[in-house]
N, CA, C and O atoms as CSV, one atom per row, in Angstrom:
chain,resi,resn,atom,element,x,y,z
A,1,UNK,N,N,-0.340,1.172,-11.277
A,1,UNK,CA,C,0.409,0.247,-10.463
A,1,UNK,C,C,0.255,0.646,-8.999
A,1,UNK,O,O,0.465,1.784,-8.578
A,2,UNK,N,N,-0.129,-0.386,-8.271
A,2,UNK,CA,C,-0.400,-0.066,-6.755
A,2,UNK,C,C,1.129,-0.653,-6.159
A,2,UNK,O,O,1.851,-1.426,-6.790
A,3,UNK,N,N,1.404,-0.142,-4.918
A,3,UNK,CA,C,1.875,-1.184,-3.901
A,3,UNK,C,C,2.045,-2.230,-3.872
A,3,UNK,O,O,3.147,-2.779,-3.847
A,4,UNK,N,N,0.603,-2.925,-3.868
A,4,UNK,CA,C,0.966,-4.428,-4.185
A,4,UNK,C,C,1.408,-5.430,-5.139
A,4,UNK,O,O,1.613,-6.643,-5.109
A,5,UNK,N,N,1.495,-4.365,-6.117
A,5,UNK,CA,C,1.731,-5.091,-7.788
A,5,UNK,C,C,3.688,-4.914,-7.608
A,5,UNK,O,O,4.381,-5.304,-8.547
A,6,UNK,N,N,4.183,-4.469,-6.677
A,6,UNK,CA,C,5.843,-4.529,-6.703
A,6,UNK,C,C,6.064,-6.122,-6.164
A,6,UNK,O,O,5.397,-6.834,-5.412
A,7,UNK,N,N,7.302,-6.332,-6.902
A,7,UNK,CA,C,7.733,-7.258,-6.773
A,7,UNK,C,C,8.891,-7.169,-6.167
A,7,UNK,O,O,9.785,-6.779,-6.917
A,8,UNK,N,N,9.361,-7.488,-4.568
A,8,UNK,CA,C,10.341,-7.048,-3.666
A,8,UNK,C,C,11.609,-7.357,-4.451
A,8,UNK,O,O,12.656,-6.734,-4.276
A,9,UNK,N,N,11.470,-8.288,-5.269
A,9,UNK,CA,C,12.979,-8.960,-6.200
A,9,UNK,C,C,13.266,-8.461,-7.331
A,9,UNK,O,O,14.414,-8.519,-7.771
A,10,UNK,N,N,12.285,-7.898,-7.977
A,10,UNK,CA,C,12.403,-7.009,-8.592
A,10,UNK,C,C,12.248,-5.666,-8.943
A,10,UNK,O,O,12.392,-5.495,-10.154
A,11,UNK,N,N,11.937,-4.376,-8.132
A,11,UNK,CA,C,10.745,-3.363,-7.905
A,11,UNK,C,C,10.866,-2.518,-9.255
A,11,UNK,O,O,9.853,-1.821,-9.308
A,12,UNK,N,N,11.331,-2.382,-9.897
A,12,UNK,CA,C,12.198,-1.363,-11.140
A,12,UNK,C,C,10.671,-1.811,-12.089
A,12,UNK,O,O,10.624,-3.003,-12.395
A,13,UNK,N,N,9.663,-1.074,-12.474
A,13,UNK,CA,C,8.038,-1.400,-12.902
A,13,UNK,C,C,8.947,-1.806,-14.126
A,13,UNK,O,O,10.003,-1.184,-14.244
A,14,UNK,N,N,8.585,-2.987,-15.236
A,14,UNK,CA,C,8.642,-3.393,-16.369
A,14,UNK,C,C,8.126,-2.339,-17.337
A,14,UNK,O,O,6.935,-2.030,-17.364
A,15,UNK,N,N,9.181,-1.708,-18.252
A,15,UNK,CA,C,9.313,-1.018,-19.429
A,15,UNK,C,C,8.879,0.507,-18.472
A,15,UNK,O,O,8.158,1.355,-18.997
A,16,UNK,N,N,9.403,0.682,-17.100
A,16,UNK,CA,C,9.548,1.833,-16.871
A,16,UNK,C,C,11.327,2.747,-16.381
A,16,UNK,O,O,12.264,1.997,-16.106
A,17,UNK,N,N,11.425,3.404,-16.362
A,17,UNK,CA,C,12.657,3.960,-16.054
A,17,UNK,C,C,13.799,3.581,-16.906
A,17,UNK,O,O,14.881,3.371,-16.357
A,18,UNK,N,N,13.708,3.494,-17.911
A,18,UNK,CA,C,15.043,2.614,-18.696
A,18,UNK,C,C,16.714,3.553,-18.981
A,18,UNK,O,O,17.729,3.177,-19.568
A,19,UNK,N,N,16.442,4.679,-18.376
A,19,UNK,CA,C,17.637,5.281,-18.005
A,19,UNK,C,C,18.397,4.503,-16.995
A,19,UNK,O,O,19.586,4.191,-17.072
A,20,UNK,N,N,17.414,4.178,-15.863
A,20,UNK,CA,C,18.091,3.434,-14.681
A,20,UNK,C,C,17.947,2.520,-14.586
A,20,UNK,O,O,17.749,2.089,-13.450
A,21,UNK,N,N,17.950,1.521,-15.839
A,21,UNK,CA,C,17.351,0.160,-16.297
A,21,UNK,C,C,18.726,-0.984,-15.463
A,21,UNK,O,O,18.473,-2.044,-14.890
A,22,UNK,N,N,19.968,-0.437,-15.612
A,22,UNK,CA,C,21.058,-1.142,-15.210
A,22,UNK,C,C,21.562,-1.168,-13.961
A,22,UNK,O,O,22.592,-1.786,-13.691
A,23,UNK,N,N,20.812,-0.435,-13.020
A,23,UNK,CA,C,21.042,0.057,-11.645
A,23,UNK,C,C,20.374,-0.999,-10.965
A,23,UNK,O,O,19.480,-1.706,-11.428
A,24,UNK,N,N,20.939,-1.057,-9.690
A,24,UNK,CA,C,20.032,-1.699,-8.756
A,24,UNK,C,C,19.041,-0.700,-8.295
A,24,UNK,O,O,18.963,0.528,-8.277
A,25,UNK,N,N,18.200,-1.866,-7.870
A,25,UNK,CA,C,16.958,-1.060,-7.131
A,25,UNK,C,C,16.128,-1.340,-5.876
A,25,UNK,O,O,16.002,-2.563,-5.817
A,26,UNK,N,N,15.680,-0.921,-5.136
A,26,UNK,CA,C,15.587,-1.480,-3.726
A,26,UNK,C,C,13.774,-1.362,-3.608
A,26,UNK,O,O,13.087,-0.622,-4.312
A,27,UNK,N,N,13.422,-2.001,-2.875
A,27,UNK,CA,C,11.709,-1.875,-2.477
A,27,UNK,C,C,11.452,-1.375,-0.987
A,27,UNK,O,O,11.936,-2.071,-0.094
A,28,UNK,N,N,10.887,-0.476,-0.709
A,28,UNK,CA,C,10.676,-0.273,0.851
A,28,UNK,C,C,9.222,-0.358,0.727
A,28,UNK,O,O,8.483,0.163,-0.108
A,29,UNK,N,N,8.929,-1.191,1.817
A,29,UNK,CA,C,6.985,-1.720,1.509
A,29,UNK,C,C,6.327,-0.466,2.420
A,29,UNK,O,O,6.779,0.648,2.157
A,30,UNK,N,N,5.487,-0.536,3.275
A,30,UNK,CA,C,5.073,0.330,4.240
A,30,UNK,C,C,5.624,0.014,5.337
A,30,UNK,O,O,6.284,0.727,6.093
A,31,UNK,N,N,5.352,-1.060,5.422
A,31,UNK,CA,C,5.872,-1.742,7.024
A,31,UNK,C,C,7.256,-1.466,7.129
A,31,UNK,O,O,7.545,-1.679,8.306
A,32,UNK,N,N,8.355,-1.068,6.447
A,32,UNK,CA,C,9.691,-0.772,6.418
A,32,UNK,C,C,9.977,0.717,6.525
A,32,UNK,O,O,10.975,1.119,7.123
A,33,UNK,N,N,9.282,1.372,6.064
A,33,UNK,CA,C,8.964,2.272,5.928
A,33,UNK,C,C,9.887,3.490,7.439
A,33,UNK,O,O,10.352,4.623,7.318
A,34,UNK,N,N,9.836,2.877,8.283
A,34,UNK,CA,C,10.318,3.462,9.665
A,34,UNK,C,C,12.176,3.150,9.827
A,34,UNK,O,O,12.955,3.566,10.684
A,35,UNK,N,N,12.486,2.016,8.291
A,35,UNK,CA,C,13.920,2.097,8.576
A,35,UNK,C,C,14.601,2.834,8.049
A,35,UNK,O,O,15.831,2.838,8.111
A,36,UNK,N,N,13.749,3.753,7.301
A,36,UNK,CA,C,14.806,5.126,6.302
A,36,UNK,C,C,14.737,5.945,7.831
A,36,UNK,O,O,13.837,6.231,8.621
A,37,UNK,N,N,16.038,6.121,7.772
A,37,UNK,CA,C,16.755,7.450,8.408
A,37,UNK,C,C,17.703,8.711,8.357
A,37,UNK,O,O,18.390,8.784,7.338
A,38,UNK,N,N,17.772,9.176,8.790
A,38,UNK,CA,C,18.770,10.511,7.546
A,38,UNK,C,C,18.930,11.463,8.828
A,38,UNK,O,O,18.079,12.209,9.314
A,39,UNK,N,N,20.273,11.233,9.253
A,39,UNK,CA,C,21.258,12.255,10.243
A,39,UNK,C,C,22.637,12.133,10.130
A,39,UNK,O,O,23.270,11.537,9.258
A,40,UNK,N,N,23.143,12.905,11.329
A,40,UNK,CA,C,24.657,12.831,11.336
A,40,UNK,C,C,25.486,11.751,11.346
A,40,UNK,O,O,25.164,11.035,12.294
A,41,UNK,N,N,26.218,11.389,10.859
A,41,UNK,CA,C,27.081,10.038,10.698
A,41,UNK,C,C,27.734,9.691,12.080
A,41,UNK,O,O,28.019,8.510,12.281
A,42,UNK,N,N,28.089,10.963,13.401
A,42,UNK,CA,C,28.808,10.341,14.531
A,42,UNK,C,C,27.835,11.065,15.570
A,42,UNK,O,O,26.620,10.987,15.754
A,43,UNK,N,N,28.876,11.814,16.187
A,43,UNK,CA,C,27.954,12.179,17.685
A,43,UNK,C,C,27.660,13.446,17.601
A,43,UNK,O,O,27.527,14.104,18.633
A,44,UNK,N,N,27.468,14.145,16.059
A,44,UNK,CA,C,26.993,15.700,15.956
A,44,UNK,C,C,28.008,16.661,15.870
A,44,UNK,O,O,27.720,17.837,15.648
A,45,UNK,N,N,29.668,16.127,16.089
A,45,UNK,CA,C,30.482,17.217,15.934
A,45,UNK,C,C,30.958,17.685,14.195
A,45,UNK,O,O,31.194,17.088,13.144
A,46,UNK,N,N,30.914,19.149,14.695
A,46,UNK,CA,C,30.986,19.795,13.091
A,46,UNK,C,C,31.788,19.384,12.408
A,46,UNK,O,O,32.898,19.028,12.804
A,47,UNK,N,N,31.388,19.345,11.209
A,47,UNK,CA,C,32.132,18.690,10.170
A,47,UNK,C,C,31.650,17.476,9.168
A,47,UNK,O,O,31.593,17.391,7.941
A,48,UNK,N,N,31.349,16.633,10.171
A,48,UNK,CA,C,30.289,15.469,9.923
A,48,UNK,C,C,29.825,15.357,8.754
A,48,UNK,O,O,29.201,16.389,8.508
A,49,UNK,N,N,29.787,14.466,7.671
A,49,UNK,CA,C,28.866,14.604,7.200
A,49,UNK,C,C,27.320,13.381,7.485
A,49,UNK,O,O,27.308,12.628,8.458
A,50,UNK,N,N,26.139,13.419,6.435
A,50,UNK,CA,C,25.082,12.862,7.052
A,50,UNK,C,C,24.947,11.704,6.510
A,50,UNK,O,O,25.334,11.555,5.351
A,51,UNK,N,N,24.500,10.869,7.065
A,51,UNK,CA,C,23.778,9.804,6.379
A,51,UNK,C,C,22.412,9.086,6.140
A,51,UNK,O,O,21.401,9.084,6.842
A,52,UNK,N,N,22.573,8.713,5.409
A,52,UNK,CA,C,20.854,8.162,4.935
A,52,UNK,C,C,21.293,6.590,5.182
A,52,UNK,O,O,22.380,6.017,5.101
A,53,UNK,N,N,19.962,6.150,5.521
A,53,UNK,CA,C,19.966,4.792,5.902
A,53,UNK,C,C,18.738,3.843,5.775
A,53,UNK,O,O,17.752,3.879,6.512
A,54,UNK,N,N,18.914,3.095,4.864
A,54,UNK,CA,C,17.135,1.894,4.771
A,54,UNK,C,C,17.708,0.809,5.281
A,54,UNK,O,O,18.881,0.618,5.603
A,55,UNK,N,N,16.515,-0.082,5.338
A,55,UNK,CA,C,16.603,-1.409,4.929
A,55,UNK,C,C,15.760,-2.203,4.198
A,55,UNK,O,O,14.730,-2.792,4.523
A,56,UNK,N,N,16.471,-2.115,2.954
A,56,UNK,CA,C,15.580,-2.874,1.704
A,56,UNK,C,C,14.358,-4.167,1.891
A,56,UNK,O,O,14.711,-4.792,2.892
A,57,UNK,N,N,13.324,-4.675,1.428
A,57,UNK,CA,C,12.739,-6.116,1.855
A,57,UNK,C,C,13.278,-7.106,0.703
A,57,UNK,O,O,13.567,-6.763,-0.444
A,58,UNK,N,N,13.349,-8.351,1.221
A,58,UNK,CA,C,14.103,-8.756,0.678
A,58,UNK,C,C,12.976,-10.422,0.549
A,58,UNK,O,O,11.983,-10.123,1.214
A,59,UNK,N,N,12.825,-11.515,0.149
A,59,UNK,CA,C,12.081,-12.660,0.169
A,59,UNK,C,C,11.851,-13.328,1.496
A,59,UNK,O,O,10.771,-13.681,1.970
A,60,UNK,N,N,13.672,-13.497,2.276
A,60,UNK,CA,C,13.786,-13.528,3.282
A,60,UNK,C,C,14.702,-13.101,4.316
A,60,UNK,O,O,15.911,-13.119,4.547
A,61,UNK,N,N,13.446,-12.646,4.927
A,61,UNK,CA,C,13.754,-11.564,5.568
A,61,UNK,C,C,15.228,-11.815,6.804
A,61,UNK,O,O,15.327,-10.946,7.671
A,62,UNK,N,N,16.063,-12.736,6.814
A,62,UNK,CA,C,17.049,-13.179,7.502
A,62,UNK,C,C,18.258,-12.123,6.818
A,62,UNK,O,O,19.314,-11.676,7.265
A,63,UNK,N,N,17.423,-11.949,5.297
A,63,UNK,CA,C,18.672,-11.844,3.912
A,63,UNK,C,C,19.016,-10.152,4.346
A,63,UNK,O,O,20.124,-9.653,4.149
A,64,UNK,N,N,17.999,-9.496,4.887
A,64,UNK,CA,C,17.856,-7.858,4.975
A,64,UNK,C,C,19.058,-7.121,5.185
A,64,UNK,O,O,19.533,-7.353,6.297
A,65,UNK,N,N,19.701,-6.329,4.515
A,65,UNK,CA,C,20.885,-5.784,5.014
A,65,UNK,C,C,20.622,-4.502,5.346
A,65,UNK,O,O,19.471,-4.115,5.146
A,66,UNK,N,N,21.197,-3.950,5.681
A,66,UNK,CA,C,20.497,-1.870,5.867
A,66,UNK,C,C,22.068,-1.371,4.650
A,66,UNK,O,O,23.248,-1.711,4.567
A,67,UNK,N,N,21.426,-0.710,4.140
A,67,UNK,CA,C,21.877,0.180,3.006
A,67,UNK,C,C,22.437,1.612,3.550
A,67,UNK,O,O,21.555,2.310,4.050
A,68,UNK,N,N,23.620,2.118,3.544
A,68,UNK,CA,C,23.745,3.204,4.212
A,68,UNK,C,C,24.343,4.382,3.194
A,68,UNK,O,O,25.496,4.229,2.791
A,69,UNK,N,N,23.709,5.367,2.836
A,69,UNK,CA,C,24.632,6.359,1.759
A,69,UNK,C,C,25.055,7.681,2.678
A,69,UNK,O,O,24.271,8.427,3.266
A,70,UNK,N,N,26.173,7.749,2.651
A,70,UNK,CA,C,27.461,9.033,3.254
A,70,UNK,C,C,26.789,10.416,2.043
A,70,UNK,O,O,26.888,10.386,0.816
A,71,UNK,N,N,26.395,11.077,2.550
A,71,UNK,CA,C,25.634,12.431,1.648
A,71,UNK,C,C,27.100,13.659,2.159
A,71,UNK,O,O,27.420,13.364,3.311
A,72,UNK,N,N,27.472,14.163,1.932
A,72,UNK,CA,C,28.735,15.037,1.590
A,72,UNK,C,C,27.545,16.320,2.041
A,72,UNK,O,O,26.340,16.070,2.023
A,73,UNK,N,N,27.993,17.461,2.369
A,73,UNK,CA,C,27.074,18.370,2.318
A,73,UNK,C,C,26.785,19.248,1.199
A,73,UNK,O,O,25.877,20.076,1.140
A,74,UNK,N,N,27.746,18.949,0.227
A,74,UNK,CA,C,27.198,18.663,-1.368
A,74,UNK,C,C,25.664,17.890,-1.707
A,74,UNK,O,O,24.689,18.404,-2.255
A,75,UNK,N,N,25.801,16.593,-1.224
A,75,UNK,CA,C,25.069,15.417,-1.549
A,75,UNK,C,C,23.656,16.265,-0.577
A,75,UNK,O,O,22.600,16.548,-1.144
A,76,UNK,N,N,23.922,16.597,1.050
A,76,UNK,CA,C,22.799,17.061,1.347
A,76,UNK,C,C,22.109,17.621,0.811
A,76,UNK,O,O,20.975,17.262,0.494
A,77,UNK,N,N,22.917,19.197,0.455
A,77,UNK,CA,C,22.403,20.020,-0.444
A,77,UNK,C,C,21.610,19.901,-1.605
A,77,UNK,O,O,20.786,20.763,-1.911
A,78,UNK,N,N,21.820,18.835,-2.301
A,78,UNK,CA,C,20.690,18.366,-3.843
A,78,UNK,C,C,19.775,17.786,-2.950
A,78,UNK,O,O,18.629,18.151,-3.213
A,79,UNK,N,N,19.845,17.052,-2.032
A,79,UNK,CA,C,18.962,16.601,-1.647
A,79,UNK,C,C,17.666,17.503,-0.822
A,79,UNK,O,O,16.467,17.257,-0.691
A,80,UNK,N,N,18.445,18.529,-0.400
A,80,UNK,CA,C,17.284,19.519,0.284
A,80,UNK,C,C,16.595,20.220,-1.037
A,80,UNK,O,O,15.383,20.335,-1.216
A,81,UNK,N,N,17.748,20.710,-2.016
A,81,UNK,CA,C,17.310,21.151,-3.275
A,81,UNK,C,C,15.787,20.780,-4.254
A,81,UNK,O,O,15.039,21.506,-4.910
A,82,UNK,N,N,15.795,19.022,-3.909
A,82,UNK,CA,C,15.350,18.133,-4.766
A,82,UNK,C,C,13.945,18.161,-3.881
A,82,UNK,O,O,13.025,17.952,-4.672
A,83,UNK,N,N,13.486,18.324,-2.658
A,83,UNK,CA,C,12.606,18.195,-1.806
A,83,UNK,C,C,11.735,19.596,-1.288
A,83,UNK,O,O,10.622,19.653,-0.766
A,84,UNK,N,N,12.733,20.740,-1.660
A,84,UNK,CA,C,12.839,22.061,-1.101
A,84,UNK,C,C,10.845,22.672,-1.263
A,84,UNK,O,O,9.989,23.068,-0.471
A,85,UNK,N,N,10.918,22.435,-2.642
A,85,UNK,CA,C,9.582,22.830,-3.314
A,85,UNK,C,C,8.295,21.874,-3.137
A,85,UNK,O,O,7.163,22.234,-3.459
A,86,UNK,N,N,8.503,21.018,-2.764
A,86,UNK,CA,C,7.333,20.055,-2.446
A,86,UNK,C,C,6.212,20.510,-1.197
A,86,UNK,O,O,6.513,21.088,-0.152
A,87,UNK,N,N,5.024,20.131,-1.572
A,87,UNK,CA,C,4.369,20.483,-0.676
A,87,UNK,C,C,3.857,19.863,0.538
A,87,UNK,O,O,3.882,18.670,0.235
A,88,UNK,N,N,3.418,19.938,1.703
A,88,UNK,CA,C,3.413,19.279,2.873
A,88,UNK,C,C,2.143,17.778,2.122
A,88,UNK,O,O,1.968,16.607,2.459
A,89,UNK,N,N,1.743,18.356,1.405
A,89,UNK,CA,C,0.922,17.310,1.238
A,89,UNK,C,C,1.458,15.828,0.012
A,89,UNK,O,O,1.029,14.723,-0.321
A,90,UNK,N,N,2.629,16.731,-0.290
A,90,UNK,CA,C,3.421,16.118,-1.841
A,90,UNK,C,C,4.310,15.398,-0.878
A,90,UNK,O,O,4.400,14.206,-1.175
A,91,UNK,N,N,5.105,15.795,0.347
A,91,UNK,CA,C,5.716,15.064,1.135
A,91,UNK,C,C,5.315,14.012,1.665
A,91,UNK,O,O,6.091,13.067,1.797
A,92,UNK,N,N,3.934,13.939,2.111
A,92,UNK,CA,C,3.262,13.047,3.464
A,92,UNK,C,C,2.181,12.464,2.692
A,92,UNK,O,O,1.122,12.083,3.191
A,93,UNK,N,N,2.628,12.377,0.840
A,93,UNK,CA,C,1.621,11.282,0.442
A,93,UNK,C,C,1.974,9.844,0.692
A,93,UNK,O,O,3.056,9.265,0.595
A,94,UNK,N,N,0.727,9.396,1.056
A,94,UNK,CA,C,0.340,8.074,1.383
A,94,UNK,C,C,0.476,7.960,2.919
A,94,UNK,O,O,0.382,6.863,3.471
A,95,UNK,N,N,0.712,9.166,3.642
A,95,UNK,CA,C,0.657,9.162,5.216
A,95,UNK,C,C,-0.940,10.082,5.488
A,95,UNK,O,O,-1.661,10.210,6.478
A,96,UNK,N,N,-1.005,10.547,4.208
A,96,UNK,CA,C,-2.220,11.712,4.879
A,96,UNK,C,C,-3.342,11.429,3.893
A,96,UNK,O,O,-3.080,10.702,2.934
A,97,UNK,N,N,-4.687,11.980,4.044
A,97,UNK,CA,C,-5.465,11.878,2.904
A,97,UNK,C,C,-6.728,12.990,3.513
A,97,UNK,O,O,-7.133,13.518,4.548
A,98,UNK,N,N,-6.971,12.899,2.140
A,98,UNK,CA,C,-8.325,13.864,2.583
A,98,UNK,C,C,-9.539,13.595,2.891
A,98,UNK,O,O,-10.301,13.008,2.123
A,99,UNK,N,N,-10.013,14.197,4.643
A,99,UNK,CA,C,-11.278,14.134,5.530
A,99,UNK,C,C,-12.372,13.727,4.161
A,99,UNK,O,O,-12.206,14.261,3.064
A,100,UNK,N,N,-13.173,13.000,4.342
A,100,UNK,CA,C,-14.316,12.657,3.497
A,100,UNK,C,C,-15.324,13.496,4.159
A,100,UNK,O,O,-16.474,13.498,3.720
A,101,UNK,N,N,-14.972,14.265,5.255
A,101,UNK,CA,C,-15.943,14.901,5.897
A,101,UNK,C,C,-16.156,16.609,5.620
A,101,UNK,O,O,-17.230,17.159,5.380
A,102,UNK,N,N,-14.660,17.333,5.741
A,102,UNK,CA,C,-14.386,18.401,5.682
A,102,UNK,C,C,-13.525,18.853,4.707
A,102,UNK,O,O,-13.385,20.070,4.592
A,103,UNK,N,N,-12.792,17.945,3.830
A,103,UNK,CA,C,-12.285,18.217,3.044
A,103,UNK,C,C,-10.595,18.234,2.913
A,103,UNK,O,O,-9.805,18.035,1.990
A,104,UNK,N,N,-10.470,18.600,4.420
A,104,UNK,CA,C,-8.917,18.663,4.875
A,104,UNK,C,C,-8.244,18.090,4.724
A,104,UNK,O,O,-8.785,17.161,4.123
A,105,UNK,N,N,-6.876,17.794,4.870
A,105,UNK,CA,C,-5.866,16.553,5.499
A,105,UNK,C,C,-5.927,16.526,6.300
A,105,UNK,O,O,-5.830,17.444,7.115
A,106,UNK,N,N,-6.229,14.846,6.533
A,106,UNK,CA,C,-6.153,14.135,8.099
A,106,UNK,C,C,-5.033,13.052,7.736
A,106,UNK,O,O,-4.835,12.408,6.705
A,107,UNK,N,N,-4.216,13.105,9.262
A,107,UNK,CA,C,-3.192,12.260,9.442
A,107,UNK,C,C,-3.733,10.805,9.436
A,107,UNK,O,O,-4.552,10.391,10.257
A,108,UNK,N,N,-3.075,9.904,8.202
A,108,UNK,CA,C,-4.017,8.665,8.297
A,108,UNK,C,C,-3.691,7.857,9.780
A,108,UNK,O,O,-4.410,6.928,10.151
A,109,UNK,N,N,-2.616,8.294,10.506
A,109,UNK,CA,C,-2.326,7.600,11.932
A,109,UNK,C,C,-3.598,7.912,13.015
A,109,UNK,O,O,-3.983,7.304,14.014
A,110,UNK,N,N,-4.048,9.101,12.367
A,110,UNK,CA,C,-5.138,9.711,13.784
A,110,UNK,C,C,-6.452,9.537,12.727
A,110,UNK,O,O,-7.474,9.953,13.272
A,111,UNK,N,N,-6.649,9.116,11.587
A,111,UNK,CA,C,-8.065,9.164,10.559
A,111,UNK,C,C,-8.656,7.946,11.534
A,111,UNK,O,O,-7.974,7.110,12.126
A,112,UNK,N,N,-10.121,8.072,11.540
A,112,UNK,CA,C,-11.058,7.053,11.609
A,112,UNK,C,C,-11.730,7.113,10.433
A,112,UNK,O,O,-11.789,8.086,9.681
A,113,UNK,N,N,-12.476,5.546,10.223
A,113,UNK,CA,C,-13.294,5.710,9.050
A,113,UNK,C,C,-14.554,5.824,9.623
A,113,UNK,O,O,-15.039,5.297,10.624
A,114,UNK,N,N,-15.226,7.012,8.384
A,114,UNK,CA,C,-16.459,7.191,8.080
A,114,UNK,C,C,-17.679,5.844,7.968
A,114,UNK,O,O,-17.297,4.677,7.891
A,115,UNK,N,N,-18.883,6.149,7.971
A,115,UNK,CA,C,-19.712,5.009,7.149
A,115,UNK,C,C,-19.585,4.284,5.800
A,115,UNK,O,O,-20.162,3.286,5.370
A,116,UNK,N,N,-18.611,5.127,5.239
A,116,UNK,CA,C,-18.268,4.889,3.662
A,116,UNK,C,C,-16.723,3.827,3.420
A,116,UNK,O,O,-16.164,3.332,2.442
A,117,UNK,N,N,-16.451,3.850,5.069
A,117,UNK,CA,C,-15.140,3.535,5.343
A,117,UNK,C,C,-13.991,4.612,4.661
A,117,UNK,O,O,-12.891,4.125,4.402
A,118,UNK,N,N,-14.178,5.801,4.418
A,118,UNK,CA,C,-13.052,6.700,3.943
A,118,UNK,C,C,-12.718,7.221,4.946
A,118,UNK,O,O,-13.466,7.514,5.879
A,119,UNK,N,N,-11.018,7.485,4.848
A,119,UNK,CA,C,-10.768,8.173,6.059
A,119,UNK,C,C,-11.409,9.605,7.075
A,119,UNK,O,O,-12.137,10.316,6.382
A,120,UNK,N,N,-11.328,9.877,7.860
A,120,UNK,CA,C,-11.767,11.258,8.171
A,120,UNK,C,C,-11.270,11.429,9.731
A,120,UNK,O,O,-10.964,10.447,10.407
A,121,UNK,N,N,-11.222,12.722,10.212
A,121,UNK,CA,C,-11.081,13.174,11.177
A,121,UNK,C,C,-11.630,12.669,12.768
A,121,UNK,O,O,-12.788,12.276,12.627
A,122,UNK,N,N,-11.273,12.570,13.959
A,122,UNK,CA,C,-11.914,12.095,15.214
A,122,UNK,C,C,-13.545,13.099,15.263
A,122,UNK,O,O,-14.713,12.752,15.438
A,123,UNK,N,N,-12.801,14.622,14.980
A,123,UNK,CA,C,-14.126,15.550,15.447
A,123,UNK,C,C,-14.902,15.671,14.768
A,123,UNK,O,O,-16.088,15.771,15.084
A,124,UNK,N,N,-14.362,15.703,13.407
A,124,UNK,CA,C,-15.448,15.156,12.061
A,124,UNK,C,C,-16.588,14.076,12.055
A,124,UNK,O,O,-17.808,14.169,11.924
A,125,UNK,N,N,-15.820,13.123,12.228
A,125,UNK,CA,C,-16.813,12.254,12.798
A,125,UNK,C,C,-17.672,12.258,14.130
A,125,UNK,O,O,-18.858,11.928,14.155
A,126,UNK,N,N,-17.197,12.524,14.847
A,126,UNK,CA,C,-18.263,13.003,16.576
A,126,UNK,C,C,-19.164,14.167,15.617
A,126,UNK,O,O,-20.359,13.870,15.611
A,127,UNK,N,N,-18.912,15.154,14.982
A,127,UNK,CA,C,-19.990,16.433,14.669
A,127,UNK,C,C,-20.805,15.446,13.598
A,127,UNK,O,O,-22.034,15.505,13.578
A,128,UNK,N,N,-20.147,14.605,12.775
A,128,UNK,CA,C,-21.307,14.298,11.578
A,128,UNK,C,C,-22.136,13.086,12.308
A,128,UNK,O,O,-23.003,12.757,11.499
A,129,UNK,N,N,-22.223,12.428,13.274
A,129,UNK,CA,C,-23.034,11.355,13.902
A,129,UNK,C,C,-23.865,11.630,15.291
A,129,UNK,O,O,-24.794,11.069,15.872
A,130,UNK,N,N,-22.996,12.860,15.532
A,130,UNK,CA,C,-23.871,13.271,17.095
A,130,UNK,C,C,-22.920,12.265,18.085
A,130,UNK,O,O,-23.523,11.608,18.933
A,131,UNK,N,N,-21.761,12.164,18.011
A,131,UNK,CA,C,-21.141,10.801,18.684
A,131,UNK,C,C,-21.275,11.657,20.871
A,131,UNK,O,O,-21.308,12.754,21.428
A,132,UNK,N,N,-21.302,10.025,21.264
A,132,UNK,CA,C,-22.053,10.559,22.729
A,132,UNK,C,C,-20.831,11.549,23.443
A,132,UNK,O,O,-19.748,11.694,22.877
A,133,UNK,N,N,-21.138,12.184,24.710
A,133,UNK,CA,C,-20.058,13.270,25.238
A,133,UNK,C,C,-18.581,12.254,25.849
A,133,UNK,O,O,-17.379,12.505,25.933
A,134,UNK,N,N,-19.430,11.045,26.185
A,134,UNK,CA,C,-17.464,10.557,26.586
A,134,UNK,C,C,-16.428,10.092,25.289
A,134,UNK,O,O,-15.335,9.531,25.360
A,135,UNK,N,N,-17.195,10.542,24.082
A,135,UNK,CA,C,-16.257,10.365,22.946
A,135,UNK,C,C,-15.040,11.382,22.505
A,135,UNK,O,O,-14.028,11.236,21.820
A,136,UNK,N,N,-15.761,12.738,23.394
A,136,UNK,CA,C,-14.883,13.990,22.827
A,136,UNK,C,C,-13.509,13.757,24.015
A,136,UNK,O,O,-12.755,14.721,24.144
A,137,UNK,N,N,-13.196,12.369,24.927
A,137,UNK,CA,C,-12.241,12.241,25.204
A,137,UNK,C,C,-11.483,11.682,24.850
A,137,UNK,O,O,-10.406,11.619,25.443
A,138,UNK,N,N,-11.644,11.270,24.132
A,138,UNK,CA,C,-10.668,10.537,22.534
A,138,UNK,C,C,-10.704,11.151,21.401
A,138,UNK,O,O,-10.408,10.646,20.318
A,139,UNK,N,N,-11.167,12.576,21.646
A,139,UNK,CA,C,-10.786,13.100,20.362
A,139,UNK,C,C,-9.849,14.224,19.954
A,139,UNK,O,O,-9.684,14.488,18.763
C-alpha cells in the first residue's frame, strides 16, 4: 500500500488494524505534513503541560479542523519512550533516502536526481558528471 492508495475518508487500510477497528482515524498526506506540531501548551512557564497538534485532510478542505491532544508529562513520557530507540533514519523515513551515488542519506529537500532520476546528493552529482566550476556554488 502506497500513499496514494489512502483514502482521506477513510485511512484505517481494509482488514488491517482490527484492534483499532472502532476508533477514529485521521490521514495526514505529505502536503499536511508541516501541521503536526508538538510543544508547550502556553508561554513556557513550568508546569505546562505539551501539546500535539495536526490537521487532518479532509474531502473539503473548508471542513479541516486541527486536532489538538494535551500530553500530561506522563503522556510525554510514552511518547519519548515510544520514539526513544528509533533510528535517525527510522525517524526521517520518507524525508530522506539513499544517495544512488554514495550510498548515504541524502535529505530528499537538498537530493537532486541522478540520470536514473534517483535521488542523490548536490556533490555527488558535480563529482559523478564533472559538473562545470560555477556549480560548486550551489552546492
Amino acid at each position: 500500500m502506497t500513499a496514494d492508495d489512502v483514502d482521506p475518508e477513510n485511512p484505517r487500510p481494509e482488514g488491517h488494524y482490527p484492534r483499532f477497528a472502532d476508533n477514529e482515524w485521521h490521514y495526514i498526506p505529505d502536503e499536511l505534513a508541516q501541521t503536526i506540531s508538538l510543544g508547550p501548551a502556553g508561554d513556557g512557564e513550568d508546569g505546562q503541560d505539551w501539546v500535539l497538534t495536526y490537521t487532518p485532510e479532509r474531502e473539503n478542505t473548508e471542513d479541516r479542523e486541527k486536532i489538538l491532544m494535551r500530553l500530561t508529562p506522563r503522556a510525554l513520557h510514552e511518547l519519548y519512550i515510544e520514539t526513544k530507540g528509533l533510528s535517525t533514519d527510522q525517524r526521517m523515513h520518507g524525508h530522506s533516502a539513499e544517495c544512488d551515488l554514495c550510498g548515504e542519506q541524502v535529505d530528499l529537500d537538498e537530493a537532486i536526481p541522478n540520470p536514473r532520476g534517483e535521488p542523490c546528493h548536490k556533490h555527488c552529482w558535480a563529482e559523478y558528471t564533472g559538473a562545470p566550476d560555477w556549480f560548486s556554488d550551489y552546492v
